[in-house]
C-alpha positions, 0 to 999 in steps of 0.5 A, a space after each residue: 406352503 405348508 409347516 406342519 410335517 416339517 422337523 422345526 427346532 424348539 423356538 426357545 431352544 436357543 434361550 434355554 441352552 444359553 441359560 437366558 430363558 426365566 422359569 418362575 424361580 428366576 423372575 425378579 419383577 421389576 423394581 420389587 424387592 423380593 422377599 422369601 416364604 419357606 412353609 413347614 410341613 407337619 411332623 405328625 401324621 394325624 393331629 393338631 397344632 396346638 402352637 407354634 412359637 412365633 416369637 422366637 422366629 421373629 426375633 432372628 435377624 432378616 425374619 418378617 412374618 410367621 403364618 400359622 393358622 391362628 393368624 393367617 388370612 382366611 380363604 373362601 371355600 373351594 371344591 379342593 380342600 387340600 388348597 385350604 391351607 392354615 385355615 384350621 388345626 387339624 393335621 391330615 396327614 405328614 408334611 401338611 402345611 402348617 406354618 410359614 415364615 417369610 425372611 428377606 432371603 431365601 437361606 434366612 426363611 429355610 433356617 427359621 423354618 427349619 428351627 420354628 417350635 410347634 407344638 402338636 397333639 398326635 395321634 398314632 391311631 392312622 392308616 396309610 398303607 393300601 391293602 388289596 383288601 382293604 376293610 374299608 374300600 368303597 365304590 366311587 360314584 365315579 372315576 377320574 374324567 367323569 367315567 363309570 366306576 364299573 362296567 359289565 357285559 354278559 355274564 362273566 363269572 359263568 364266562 370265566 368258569 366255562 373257559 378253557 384256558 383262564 389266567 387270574 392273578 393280581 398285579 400292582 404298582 406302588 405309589 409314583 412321584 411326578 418329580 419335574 426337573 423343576 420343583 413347583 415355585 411361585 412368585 406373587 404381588 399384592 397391589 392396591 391401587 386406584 383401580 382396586 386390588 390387582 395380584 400378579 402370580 409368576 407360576 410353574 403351572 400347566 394350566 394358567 387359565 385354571 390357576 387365575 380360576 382358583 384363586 380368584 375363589 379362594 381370595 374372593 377376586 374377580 378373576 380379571 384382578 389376577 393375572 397368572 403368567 407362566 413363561 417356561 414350565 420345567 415339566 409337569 406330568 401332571 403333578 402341576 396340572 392343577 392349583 397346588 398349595 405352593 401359589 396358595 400360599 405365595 398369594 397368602 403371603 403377598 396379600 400379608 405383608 403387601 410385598 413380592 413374595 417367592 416360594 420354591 419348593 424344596 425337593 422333598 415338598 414334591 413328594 406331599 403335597 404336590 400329587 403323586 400316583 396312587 399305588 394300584 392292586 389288579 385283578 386280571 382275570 382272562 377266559 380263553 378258548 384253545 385258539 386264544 379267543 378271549 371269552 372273558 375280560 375281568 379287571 378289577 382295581 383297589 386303589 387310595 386316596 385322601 380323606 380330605 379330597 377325594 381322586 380315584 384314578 381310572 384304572 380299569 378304564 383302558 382296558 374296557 376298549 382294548 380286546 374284543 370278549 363277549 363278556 366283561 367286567 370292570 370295577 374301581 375301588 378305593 379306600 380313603 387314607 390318612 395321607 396327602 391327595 394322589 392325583 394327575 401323573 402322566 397317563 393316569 389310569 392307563 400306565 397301570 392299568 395297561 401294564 397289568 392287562 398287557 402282563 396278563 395277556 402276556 401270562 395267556 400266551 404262554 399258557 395257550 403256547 401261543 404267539 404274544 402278538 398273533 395272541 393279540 391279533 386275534 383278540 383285535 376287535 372291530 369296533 369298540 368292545 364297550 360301545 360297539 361304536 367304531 372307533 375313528 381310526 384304530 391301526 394296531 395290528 399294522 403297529 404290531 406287524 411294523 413293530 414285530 419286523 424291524 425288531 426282528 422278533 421272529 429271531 426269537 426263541 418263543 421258550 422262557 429262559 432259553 437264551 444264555 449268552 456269558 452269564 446274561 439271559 436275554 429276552 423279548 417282550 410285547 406289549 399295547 399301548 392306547 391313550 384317548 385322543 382327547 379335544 377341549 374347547 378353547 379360544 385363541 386370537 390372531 392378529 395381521 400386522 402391516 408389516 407382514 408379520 403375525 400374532 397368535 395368542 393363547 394361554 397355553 403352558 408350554 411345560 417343555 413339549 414345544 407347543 410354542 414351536 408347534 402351535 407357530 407351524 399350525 398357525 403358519 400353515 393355516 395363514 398360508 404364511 412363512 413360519 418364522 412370520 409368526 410371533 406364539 404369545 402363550 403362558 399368561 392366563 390375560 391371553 385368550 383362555 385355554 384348557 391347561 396341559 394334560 390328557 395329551 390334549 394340548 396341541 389338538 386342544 389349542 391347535 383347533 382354535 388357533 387353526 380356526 383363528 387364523 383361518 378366520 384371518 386369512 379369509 379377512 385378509 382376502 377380501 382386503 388385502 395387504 393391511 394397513 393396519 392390525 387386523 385381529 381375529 378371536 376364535 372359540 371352538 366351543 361349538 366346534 367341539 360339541 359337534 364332532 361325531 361320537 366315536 371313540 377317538 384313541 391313540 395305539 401303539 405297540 412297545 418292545 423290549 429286549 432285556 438282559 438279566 444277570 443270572 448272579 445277581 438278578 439285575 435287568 438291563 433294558 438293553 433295546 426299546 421299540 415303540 410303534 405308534 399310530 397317532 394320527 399326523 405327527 405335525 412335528 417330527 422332531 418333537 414327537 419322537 421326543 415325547 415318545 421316547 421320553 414317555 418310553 423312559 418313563 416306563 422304564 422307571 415304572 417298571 424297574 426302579 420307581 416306588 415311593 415307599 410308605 412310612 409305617 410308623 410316621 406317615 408319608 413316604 421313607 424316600 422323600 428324595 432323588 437320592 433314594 427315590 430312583 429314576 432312570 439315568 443316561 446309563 439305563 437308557 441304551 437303544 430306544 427308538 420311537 417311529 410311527 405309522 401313516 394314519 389319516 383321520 378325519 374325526 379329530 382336528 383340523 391338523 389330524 393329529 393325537 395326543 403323544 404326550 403319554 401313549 409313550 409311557 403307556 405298556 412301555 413298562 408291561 413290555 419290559 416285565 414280560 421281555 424279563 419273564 422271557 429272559 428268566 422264566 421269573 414272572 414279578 407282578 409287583 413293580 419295580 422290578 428289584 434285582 432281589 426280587 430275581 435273584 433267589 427265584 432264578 433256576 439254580 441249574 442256570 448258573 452252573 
């Protein structure tokens, strides 16, 4: 009897379409009045609040409290001083919380929010626009996940002066919003009982374990006080992976008026102070010998972050263990700026970085009049280039070669602006795609029951991926049981504690320890049969983690695109995308393609239509909205197909699997740049891709 493999339907997917499934917004904890919190976020950029006119706002019918940080209550030092909230006058940066008014509806709170009187004293003298050379960038002493700021093999600047071919040239991609279907929200109870003060936070928050973490610091509880339930999550990527000011807030409301509070953010909050992805420069430079061989690897990055918390993401990273060079240097740079923290957004690191290499190997082949995948091939390393270590399992060229046959991309005309059909060129592009196939220690608990029927538990987030459904198949195969025995109990940090959601680590994460659980079950059961009464079983696969071998453990894949660009008006279609992935065993099919496709989409955004555009004269960003911050939609989404390879490996996880939560969303965007390059002969190295960008550069002879 086996589960896994098998193309189960989402276990909630019946309460979502029905509408029936509660996501924070919705919860109304019984026989609570709720009342509602609506924070205002500074309209300076760099100053101090001076004051804010409480008493007008109380005197509105329906208003409770006004929160500033005169009267706020105090918080604990915490690691992320951006969670500090009204805990000082200073201004960091435009739409800081700096007030909050709690009313008894929802409209109330936003009106007196909206007309609430403070008084600041500004200044003009900020920076927040990231230059390439920015005068004060600086070294990290590390990088996001812990990794090296720079790294460096050989010689490369000889390497690189001895080539006879060399590509070098920047690339860039600007500032990106998470924006999930559903803004960040929060609802806490403050209670003082017999027994001591117990909090209860519903939260929209990939990580409940974390979360209980971080307020039981700030409010100096101890975290068996707090109980942090996450029932459905809306997405995430990323942007909610971590405690964010809006739940901070929840409690500090609760914790004041002793009631039930909620908050839910408005739209233009997620574009503050909820994370973002930092806008990123590239330097690729590439040394090759006249059959394509790479001498020489060189990535260097300047990003930003924030002068209160410092996030520098890995962007040279990916490119350390992608093609094998005997020379190579990689470096990180950042420069601290007058705004709000970037953090976590989906495939951190590698969606930049990836697209820049991926753009520039693409730029080589053309340069050497070579193949864009034999190119990659004969670049295909044998072990790991950073380490020399081999990796647990690496299918590349197999993805390339799938890939390249059932998009048929030997049909193509390997010449640039060659192909006009009416008044559209088409083109072809290729890109890699590889993510780090990561496992965090975890717990989770199973029970027998009499009747046949099982529990598993764990404080996963299911935040739209259906980890309820898999984490169900996983359980049920290691049980040797029917699938539908088995009850997923996850989203509530009172469950066994779990890593959040993020890394693409989550099923192989929460999988190993609820495999290990029920495997731990099953044997119990064996040896007394039918029970007649629960039998439980707690797993930690701490140990279980450590001891794994140290190879490097990576997801590939190889993307395709096939676009069409009018020759008037410079504007792209995306009109076909392919991505071949090599991702260890896919435990549900069904799920799978739709993380694949849905990180593919992402990329289309990336590459054509997103860009959070930084406000010069007021700070923060001019297009705080879905109205003029564009993502895609049904009608730029047309063939897209995901599939995948048959790989085995050992060196993972009980279930073989890899993380597909963001390899999708990784060189999806460098295959459309490059597919644009071949359609127009125009090569855009600064996302997105506008059709203005295009338009004046186009050859003038095609559109006679």
């Amino acid at each position: 009897m086996t589960a896994l493999g098998v193309p189960h339907r989402r276990v909630e997917g019946n309460d979502k379409v029905r509408g029936t499934a509660r996501y924070t917004a919705d919860q109304r904890p019984d026989g609570e009045g709720v009342v509602h919190c609506r924070h205002v976020g500074s309209q300076v950029n760099r100053g101090r609040v001076i004051a804010v006119d409480v008493e007008s706002a109380l005197s509105q019918p329906g208003v409770l409290a006004v929160l500033w940080h005169q009267n706020a209550p105090a918080l604990d030092q915490i690691d992320d001083a951006e969670l500090l909230i009204m805990q000082s006058d200073e201004v960091h940066y435009r739409g800081q919380i700096v007030a909050a008014v709690i009313a008894t509806s929802a409209e109330t709170a936003q009106a007196a929010a909206d007309s609430l009187d403070i008084t600041y004293e500004s200044s003009s003298d900020f920076d927040n626009i990231l230059q390439r050379d920015h005068p004060d960038h600086y070294a990290p002493e590390e990088v996001n996940a812990g990794f090296p700021t720079d790294a460096r093999r050989g010689d490369p600047e000889q390497a690189l002066s001895d080539a006879a071919h060399v590509v070098d040239e920047w690339y860039s991609t600007p500032a990106m919003h998470n924006n999930p279907m559903e803004p960040h929200a929060s609802v806490a109870r403050w209670m003082h009982g017999d027994e001591g003060t117990e909090v209860t936070v519903w939260d929209s928050t990939q990580a409940p374990s974390g979360v209980q973490a971080d307020l039981s610091t700030l409010f100096g509880l101890e975290p068996e006080r707090i109980r942090v339930i996450a029932e459905h999550v809306g997405g995430g990527f990323g942007g909610k992976g971590s405690t964010r000011p809006n739940v901070v807030l929840a409690v500090m409301a609760a914790r004041h008026l002793k009631s039930t509070v909620r908050v839910v953010l408005p739209r233009s909050a997620t574009f503050t102070f909820v994370g973002y992805r930092t806008p990123t420069y590239s330097r690729l430079a590439l040394g090759a010998d006249p059959q394509g061989r790479l001498s020489v690897v060189c990535h260097d990055t300047m990003q930003q972050t924030s002068k209160i918390v410092e996030f520098v993401e890995q962007t040279a990273e990916g490119t350390r263990h992608i093609y094998r060079s005997d020379h190579s240097r990689t470096t990180h740079r950042v420069a601290a700026l007058d705004v709000s923290t970037p953090r976590w957004m989906r495939a951190p690191g590698e969606a930049p970085g990836i697209h820049a290499l991926e753009c520039a190997i693409d730029e080589l082949s053309y340069e050497l009049g070579m193949d864009p995948i034999e190119l990659r091939i004969v670049n295909e390393p044998e072990a790991d280039p950073a380490t020399g270590t081999p990796f647990s399992s690496r299918n590349v060229v197999r993805a390339l070669r799938a890939g390249a046959d059932k998009f048929g991309w030997e049909q193509r005309n390997p010449a640039p602006a060659a192909t006009l059909v009416g008044r559209k060129l088409w083109g072809t592009g290729v890109a890699l795609a590889s993510y780090p196939a990561l496992t965090s220690p975890s717990t989770a608990r199973a029970r027998a029951n009499s009747d046949g029927t099982f529990d598993v538990s764990v404080a996963a987030s299911d935040i739209g991926t259906g980890a309820r459904t898999v984490l169900a198949q996983i359980a049920a195969d290691a049980l040797d049981a029917p699938y539908s025995a088995v009850r997923l109990h996850l989203g509530d940090s009172s469950l066994p504690k779990a890593p959040g959601a993020g890394g693409s680590s989550g099923t192989s994460s929460w999988g190993f320890a609820v495999d290990k659980a029920c495997r731990d079950l099953r044997y119990q059961l064996r040896q007394v049969g039918a029970p007649t009464t629960a039998i439980e079983v707690t797993a930690d696969t701490t140990d279980d983690v450590a001891a794994r071998t140290q190879k490097p453990r990576e997801a590939f894949g190889a993307q395709f695109a096939r676009v069409s660009v009018d020759v008037d008006t410079g504007e792209v279609a995306v009109e076909q995308m392919l991505g071949v992935f090599a991702v260890g065993r896919v435990l549900n099919p069904r799920l799978a393609r739709s993380q694949l496709i849905g990180g593919m989409t992402f990329g289309l955004g990336m590459a054509l239509l997103e860009e959070g555009v930084p406000d010069h004269d007021y700070g923060g960003f001019t297009n705080e909205n879905m109205a003029d911050y564009h993502v895609p939609a049904h009608a730029d989404v047309r063939h897209i197909d995901a599939i995948w390879i048959d790989e085995e490996d050992d060196e993972l996880n009980p279930m073989g699997s890899k993380g597909i939560g963001e390899i999708g969303n990784v060189g999806s965007s460098a295959a459309i740049v490059n597919a644009v390059f071949h359609a127009c002969g125009v090569r855009v190295r600064d996302l997105p891709v506008r059709p203005d960008k295009l338009q004046s550069l186009i050859d003038p002879a095609l559109r006679e």
